[in-house]
N, C-alpha and C positions, 0 to 999 in steps of 0.2 A: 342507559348511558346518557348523561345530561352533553348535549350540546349547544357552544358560545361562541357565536363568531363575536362578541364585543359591542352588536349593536344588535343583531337580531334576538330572537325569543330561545329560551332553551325547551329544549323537549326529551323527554326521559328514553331511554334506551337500554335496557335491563342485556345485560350479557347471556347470552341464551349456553347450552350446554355445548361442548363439542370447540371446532376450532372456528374463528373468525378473522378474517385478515385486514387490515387496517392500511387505508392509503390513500391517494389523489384519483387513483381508477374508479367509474363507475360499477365496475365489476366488484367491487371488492366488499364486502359486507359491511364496513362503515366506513366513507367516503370523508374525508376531510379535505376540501378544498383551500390548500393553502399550497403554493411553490416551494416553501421548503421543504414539504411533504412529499417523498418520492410514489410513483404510483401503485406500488406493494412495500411498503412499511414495515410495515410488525405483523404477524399475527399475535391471537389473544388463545388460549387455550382453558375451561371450564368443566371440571370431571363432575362438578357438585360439592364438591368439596375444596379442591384447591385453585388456582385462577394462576396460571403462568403468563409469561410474556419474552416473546424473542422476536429479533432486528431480524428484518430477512435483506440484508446488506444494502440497505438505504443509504441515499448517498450522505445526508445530514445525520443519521445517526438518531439511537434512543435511547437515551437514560433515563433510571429509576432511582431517584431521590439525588440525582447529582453523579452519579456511577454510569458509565458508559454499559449498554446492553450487549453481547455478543451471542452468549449461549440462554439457554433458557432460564428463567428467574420469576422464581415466585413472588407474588403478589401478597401485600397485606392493607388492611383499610387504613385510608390515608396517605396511602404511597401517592409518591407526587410522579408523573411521566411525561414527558417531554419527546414529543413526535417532530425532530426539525424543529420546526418555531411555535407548537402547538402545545401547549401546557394541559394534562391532565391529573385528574386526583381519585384515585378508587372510593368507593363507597359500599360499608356492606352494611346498608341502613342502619349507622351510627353504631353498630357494637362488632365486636370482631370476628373472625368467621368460626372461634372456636366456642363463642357463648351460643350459638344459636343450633338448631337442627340445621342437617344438610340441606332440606327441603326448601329451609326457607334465610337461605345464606349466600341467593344469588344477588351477585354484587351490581352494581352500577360504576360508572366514571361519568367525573367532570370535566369537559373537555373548554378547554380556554386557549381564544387564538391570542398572543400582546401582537398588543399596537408596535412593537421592533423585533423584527428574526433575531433570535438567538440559538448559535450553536452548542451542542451540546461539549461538554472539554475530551472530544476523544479524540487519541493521536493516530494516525492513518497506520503508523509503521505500528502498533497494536493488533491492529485487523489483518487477518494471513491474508497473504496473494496466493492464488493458486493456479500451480506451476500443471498446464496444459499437455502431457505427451504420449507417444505410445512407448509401449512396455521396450522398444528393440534400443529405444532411445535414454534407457535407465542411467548411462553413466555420465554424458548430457548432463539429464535432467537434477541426480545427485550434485550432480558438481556446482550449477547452479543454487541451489537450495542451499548449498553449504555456505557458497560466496556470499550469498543474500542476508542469510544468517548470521555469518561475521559482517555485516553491513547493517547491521539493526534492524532488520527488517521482519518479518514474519511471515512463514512461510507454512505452507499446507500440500503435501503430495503425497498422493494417496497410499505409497509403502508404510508410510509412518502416520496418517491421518484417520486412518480406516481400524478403528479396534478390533479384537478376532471375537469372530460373533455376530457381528454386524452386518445388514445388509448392506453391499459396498453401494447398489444402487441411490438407494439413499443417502448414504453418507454421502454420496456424489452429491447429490443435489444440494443436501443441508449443505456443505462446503463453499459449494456456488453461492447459495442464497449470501452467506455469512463474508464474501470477499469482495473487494473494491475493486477489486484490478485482476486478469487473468494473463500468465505468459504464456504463450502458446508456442511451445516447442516445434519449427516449422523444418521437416524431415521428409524423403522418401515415403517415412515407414507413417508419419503423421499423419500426411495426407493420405495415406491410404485406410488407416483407419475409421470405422464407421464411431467408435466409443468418442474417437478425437472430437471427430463431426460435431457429434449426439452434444457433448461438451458445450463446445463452442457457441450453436444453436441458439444453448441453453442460455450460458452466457450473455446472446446477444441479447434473446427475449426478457431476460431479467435487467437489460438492462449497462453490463458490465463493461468497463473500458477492458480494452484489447491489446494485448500487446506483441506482435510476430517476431518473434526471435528463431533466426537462421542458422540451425546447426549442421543443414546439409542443403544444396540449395535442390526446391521439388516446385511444380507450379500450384494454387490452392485447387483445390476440387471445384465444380462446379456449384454443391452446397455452400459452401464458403466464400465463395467467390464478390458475392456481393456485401457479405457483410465484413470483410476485410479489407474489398476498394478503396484505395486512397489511404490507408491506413499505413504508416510508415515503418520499415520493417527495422531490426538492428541485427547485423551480422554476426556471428558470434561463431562462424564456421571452422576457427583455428582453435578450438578449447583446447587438443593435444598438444598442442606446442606450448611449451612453458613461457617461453619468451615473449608470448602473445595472448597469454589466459586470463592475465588480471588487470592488463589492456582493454579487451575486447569486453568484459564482464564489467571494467567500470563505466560503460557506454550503457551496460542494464541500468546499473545504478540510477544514472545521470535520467534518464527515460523516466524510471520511477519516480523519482525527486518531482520531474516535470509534469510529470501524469497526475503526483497526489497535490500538486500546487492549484488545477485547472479549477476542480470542485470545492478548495479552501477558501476560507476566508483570514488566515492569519497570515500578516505578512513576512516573508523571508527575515531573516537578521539584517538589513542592509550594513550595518556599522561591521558589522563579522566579514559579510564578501568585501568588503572595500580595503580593511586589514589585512584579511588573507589575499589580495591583490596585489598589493605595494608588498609584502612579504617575501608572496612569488617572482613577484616581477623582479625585484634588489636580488633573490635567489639564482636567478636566472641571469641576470647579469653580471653576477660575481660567477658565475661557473662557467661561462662563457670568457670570462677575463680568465681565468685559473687554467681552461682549456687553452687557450692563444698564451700564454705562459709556461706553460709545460710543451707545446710544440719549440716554442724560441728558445728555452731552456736546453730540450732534448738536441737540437738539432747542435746549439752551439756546444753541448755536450763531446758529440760525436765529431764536430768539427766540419762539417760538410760544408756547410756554408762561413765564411769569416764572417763572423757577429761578433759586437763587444758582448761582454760576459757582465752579464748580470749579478753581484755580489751580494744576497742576503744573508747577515749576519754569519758571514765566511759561507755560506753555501751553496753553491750553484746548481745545485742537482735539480735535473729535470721534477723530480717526484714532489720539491714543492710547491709547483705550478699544479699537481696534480691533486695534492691536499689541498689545495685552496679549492679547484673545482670541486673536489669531493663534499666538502664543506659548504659550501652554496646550495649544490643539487640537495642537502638536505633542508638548508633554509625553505629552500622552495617547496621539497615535500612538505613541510611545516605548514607555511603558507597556503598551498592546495588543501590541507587539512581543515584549516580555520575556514578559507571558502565555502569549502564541503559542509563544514556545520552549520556555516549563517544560512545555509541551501536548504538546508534538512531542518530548521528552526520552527518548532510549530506544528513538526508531521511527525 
């Protein structure tokens, strides 16, 4: 493997057989000292024959040739890789890896830091979050995965993530490696789980923003305890009520939004939230005039109070004060709409 910091010397580094993992840690089999390099990256995978490459959920991200990295993805000479802000080129000394013997078709990379970080073009809502809970918590944890899901978002939990066949342990892990963000389903039954725990740990050690969402209120375990301090929770304790589930749920949303803004470098739509502002705002106060119009309407309706009678186009009926508000409260949905996309602009 040729490495370039840009000023210093390069020196060769042959890809050995087996797995090598790629990052800012000294631990890690090829160290790349760069900050937008997270400190487990990629690993690299070499059977003798073929040379793969997977993101183990980096916060900058890895693409191969311009294509964002998730799952595993094979290698060919001259593929271009990009580690965060670290430019690499495979090498399988100048011919391909299908002209030569196995024996003598281990590959090389050139590794190149540029003089400016560049992010690779991947969109966060691409990359699954994955949804933290124990099993007593399943209809929770569905309901959320579903919202999320109609929310653009991508989502990972383990009934549906886990193929039959598979070690689920594993798949646990690859999961984790592969996600930005973890929800942690915060329950009686959660915190009492050792799997939840195990998760979480794992999580923390990789690296993973956190996110405690409260669907029963339990205090954390003593395992946990420190690595969720100061971490701010969202309540989400009334999902059975209808009247408060897509309420309570657009408060995940809004979290998410804010969580995958923290590590971005692209910025919001501002020209979008500023629109859907004044949208809102003219929505809002037309429904609040159409409300204070349909009370004055109704009552001089009924007669209770002696009010002059308001005459549109021969109609006094209270119900047109009530289509005007009706009519606003959905300008204003409109408007929280367009907000919501200038928010989401970029992820």
């Amino acid at each position: 493997m040729w490495v370039e910091t840009g000023t210093g010397p390069r020196s060769a580094h042959p890809i050995k057989l087996g797995s090598q993992l790629i990052g800012r840690s000294s631990a890690v089999d090829v160290t790349i000292q760069s900050d937008p390099v997270s400190r487990h990256h990629a690993e690299l995978y070499w059977d003798g024959e073929h040379l793969r490459i997977r993101d183990l959920g980096s916060r900058n991200g890895t693409a191969v040739n311009g294509t964002p990295v998730v799952d595993w993805v094979e290698l060919r000479d001259g593929d271009v890789i990009v580690f965060g802000a670290v430019q690499a080129v495979i090498q399988f000394g100048g011919t391909t890896p299908a002209s030569r013997p196995a024996d003598r078709q281990r590959p090389t990379t050139v590794l190149q830091q540029p003089t400016r970080a560049r992010r690779p073009p991947t969109r966060l809502s691409d990359v699954p979050i994955f949804i933290s809970h124990s099993s007593e918590d399943k209809v929770a944890a569905r309901s959320i995965a579903a919202y999320l899901g109609r929310a653009h978002w991508t989502v990972w939990i383990d009934e549906v993530g886990i193929a039959g066949g598979k070690d689920w342990r594993e798949e646990l892990v690859r999961a984790l490696e592969q996600t930005w963000v973890v929800v942690l389903l915060v329950s009686i039954n959660s915190m009492r789980s050792k799997w939840v725990t195990r998760e979480i740990q794992a999580a923390d050690r990789l690296g993973k923003q956190i996110i405690p969402v409260v669907v029963d209120e339990a205090p954390y375990p003593d395992a946990l305890r420190m690595i969720l301090m100061g971490v701010q929770q969202i309540q989400l304790n009334r999902l059975g009520e209808d009247d408060h589930r897509d309420q309570q749920l657009a408060r995940l949303d809004h979290a998410l939004i804010l969580a995958a803004r923290q590590p971005g470098t692209t910025p919001p739509g501002k020209t979008l939230i500023a629109i859907g502002n004044v949208i809102r705002a003219i929505g809002l106060i037309g429904f609040i005039v159409g409300f204070v119009l349909f009370a004055y309407l109704g009552i001089a309706a009924v007669g209770a109070i002696d009010l002059p009678p308001i005459d549109i186009g021969g109609i006094s009926s209270p119900f047109i004060g009530w289509g005007v508000a009706l009519v606003f409260m959905i300008v204003a949905a409109i408007g929280e709409g367009i907000r919501r996309a200038g928010m989401r602009k970029g992820i």
